[in-house]
Each structure stands twice: as structure tokens, then as C-alpha cells.
C-alpha positions as CSV (number, residue, x, y, z in Angstrom):
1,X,81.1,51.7,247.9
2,X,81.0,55.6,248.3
3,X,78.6,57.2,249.7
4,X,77.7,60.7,251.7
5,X,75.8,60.3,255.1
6,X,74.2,63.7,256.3
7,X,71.9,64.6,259.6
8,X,70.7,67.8,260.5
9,X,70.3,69.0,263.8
10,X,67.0,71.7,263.9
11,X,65.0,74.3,266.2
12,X,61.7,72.2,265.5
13,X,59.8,69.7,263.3
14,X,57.9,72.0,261.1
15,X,60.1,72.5,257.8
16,X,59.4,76.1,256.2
17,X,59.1,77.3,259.8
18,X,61.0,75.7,262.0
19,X,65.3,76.1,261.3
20,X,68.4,74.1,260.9
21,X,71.3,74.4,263.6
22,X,73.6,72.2,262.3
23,X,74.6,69.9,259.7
24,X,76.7,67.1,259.8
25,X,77.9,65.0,256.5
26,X,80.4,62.4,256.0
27,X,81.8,60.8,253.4
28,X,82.3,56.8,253.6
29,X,84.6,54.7,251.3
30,X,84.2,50.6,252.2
31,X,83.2,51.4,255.6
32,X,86.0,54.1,256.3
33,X,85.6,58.2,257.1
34,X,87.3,60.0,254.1
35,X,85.9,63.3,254.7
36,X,83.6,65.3,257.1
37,X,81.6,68.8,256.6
38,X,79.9,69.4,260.0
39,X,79.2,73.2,260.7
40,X,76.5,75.3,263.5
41,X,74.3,77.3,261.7
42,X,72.8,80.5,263.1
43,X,68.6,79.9,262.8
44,X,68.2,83.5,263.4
45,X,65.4,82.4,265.8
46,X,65.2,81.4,269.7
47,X,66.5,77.5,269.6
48,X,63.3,76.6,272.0
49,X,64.1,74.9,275.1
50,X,62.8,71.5,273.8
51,X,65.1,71.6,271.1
52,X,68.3,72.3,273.3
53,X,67.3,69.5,275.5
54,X,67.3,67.2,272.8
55,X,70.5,68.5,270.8
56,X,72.3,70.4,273.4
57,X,72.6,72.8,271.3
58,X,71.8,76.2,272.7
59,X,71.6,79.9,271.2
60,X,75.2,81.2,272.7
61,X,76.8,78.4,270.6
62,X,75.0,79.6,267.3
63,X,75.4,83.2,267.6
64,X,78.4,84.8,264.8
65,X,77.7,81.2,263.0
66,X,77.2,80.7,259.5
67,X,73.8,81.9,258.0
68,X,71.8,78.2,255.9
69,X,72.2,80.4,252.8
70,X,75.9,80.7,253.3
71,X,76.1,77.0,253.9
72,X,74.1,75.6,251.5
73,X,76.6,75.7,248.4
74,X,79.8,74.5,250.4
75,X,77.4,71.4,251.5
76,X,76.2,71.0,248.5
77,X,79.8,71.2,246.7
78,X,81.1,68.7,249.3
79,X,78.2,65.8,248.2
80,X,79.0,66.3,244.7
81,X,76.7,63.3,243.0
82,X,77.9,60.8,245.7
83,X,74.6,58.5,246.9
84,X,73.0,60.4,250.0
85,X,72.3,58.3,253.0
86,X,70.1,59.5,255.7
87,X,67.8,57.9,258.7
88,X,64.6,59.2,258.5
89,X,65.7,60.9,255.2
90,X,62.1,62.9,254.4
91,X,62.5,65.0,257.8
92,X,66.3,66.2,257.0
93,X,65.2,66.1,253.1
94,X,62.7,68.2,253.6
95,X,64.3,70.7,255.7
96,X,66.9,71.4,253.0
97,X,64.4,71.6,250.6
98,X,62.5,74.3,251.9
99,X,66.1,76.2,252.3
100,X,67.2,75.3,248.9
101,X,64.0,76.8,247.0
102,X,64.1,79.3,249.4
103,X,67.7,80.7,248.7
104,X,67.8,79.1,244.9
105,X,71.2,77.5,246.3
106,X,72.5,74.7,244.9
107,X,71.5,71.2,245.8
108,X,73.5,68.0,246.0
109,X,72.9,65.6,243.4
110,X,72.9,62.2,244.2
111,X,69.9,60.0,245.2
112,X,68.9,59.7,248.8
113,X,68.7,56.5,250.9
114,X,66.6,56.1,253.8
115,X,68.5,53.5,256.1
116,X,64.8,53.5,258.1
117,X,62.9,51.2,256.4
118,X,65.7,49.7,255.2
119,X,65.9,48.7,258.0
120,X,62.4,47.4,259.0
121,X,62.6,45.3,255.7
122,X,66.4,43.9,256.6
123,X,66.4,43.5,260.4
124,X,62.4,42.7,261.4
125,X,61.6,41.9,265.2
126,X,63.7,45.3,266.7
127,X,61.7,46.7,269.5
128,X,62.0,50.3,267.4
129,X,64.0,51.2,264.6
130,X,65.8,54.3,266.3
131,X,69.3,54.9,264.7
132,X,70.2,53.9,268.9
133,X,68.9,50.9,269.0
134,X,70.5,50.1,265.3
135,X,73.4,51.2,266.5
136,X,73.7,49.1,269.4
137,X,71.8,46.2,267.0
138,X,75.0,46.3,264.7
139,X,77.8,46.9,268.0
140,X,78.6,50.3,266.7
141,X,81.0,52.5,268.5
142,X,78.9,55.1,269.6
143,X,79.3,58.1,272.2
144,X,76.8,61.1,271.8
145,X,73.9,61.1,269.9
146,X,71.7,63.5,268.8
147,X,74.7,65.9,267.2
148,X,74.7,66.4,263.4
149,X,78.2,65.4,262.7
150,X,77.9,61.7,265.0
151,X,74.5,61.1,264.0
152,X,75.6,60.9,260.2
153,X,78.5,59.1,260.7
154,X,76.5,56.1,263.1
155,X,74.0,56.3,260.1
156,X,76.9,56.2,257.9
157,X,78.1,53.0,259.9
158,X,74.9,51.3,260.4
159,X,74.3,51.7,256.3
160,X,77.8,50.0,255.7
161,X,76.9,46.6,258.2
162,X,73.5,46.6,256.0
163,X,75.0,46.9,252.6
164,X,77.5,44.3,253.5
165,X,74.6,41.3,254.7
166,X,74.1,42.4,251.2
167,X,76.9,42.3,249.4
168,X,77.2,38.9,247.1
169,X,80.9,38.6,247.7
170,X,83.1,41.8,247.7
171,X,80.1,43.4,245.1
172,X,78.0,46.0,246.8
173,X,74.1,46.3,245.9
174,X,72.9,48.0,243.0
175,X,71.5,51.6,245.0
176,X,68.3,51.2,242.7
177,X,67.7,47.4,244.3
178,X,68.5,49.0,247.8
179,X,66.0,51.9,247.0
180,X,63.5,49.2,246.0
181,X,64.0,47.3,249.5
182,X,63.0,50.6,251.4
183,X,59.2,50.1,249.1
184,X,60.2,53.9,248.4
185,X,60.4,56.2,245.5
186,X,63.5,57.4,244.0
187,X,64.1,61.2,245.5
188,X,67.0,63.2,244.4
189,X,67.4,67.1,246.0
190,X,66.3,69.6,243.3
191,X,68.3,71.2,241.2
192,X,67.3,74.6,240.9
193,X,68.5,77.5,238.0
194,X,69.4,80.9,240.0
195,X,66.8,83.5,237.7
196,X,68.4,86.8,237.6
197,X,66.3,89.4,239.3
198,X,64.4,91.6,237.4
199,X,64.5,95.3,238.6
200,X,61.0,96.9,239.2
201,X,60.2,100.4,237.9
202,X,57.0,102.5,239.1
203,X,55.5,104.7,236.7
């Protein structure tokens, strides 16, 4: 099974408002790293305090960074119409959402999996359902968390231990059963046609 997992790393928890810093994608063949896309983004805002503490991330590393909008195609080109995995999916979804409608970019294509409550429904009885404690749940080799490009690959990691307590032999679950284990509702990113601009004229 192929599949792209992604984290961002942002200034807050308010998409539309708050900004990404990072992004961090891999791609996973049968449980191996084929492929990573992990970049600092500059949010053009203060990274507040709070958010460094959490990501370590501070605004000297960001500055002469990409721009999102400069970003968002080369991420998008690099998830092609693999299946998008993601803990917590909605927060990161949303995030890019707001940046994608925002700068008409283009979007990956694939469907997105939520290894959250794929969780809850596949492991009950865990204290919390952190991607830490799944980690250490499924003895993943682990270092630093809370960067884009380590996050996605322990959610990569813990995705690939659940798909194989599902796997019927060497065949991998259908993604639509494993989208109906999470109780959720398919979500794919848009897919957005650039308009040309019109030019304004004042009479």
C-alpha cells in the first residue's frame, strides 16, 4: 500500500488567521519511506511564543523562507492522487484549505485518512489517543515530536501497524472500509480552476 502522510506545523489554531510554518509529507510504500517534501514556510507574522514552545520553531529560522503560495503547488505536485493520511486530519485539512482557496493553488487529490479515530475504533482502552502515546502504543522509533517532517512520518508509521492488524493476508484494506471505520465522511482537498483576472476600468 501507497500512501502520503503530511503534518503541518502552525503559528496558532485558528485556520484563516492563524499561519503555517512548516509542512512535512512523506511518502510510504509497505511500510517503507520512498520520498519526503518537508520545507519552513515564512507566515509573514510573529510565530507567538506559545507556538515556538510547542514546535521550536522560532521566527529567525523562517525568515528568507518560502512564501504558503509558493509552496502550495510543489506540495501538491508531490501527493499527486496518492491516499492522504493525517492525525487529526480536519485541523491540518483545514489549514490548507483556507490557503488553497486563498491563493487558487492547486490541491492534492487523493482522499484523506484520519489515523485518530481510527484509532479509537482499532485500539480502545489507550489513556489518550495522542500520535505519542500511539507511537509508543505500536514501539515506534521515535525521537522529536512536534516537527512537520517527524510527525508525518510517526503518523505514517503508526497508519502502516494499523493497516496491517488489518490486512487479510498480504491484502491491504479497501481505503473506503478504512474511511468507514473512522464513522467519517469521505473528504478530498478541493480542486480549484485558477479564473483569469478581469481588469477593472473606471469611467
Amino acid at each position: 500500500m501507497r500512501f502520503i502522510a503530511f503534518d503541518l506545523e502552525t503559528t496558532g489554531t485558528v485556520p484563516g488567521v492563524d499561519r503555517i510554518v512548516e509542512i512535512g509529507a512523506v511518502l510510504i510504500d509497505n511500510g517503507q519511506v520512498q520520498a519526503v517534501f518537508s520545507t519552513l514556510i515564512n507566515p509573514q507574522i510573529p510565530i507567538p511564543p506559545g507556538a515556538t514552545a510547542v514546535n521550536k520553531i522560532t521566527n529567525d529560522m523562517v525568515a528568507g523562507k518560502p512564501l504558503i503560495e509558493d509552496v502550495l503547488n510543489s506540495f501538491a505536485e508531490f501527493c499527486g492522487n496518492e491516499v492522504m493520511v493525517a492525525h487529526n486530519a480536519p485541523f491540518d485539512c483545514q489549514f490548507l484549505v483556507a490557503d488553497i482557496k486563498k491563493f487558487e493553488s492547486t490541491a492534492p487529490q487523493g482522499v484523506v485518512v484520519d489515523t485518530l479515530p481510527m484509532a479509537r475504533k482499532l485500539i480502545p482502552g489507550l489513556a489518550n489517543y495522542k500520535l505519542g502515546t500511539l507511537v509508543q502504543h505500536f514501539k515506534v522509533q521515535a525521537s522529536e515530536f512536534h516537527r512537520a517532517e517527524e510527525d508525518a512520518t510517526y503518523c505514517g508509521m503508526v497508519f502502516w501497524e494499523m493497516v496491517k492488524r488489518l490486512s487479510v493476508g498480504n491484502r491491504a484494506p479497501q481505503i473506503e472500509n478504512l474511511i468507514q471505520l473512522t464513522g467519517k465522511t469521505e473528504f478530498k482537498f478541493p480542486q480549484i480552476e485558477r479564473q483569469p483576472k478581469q481588469m477593472g476600468f473606471l469611467f
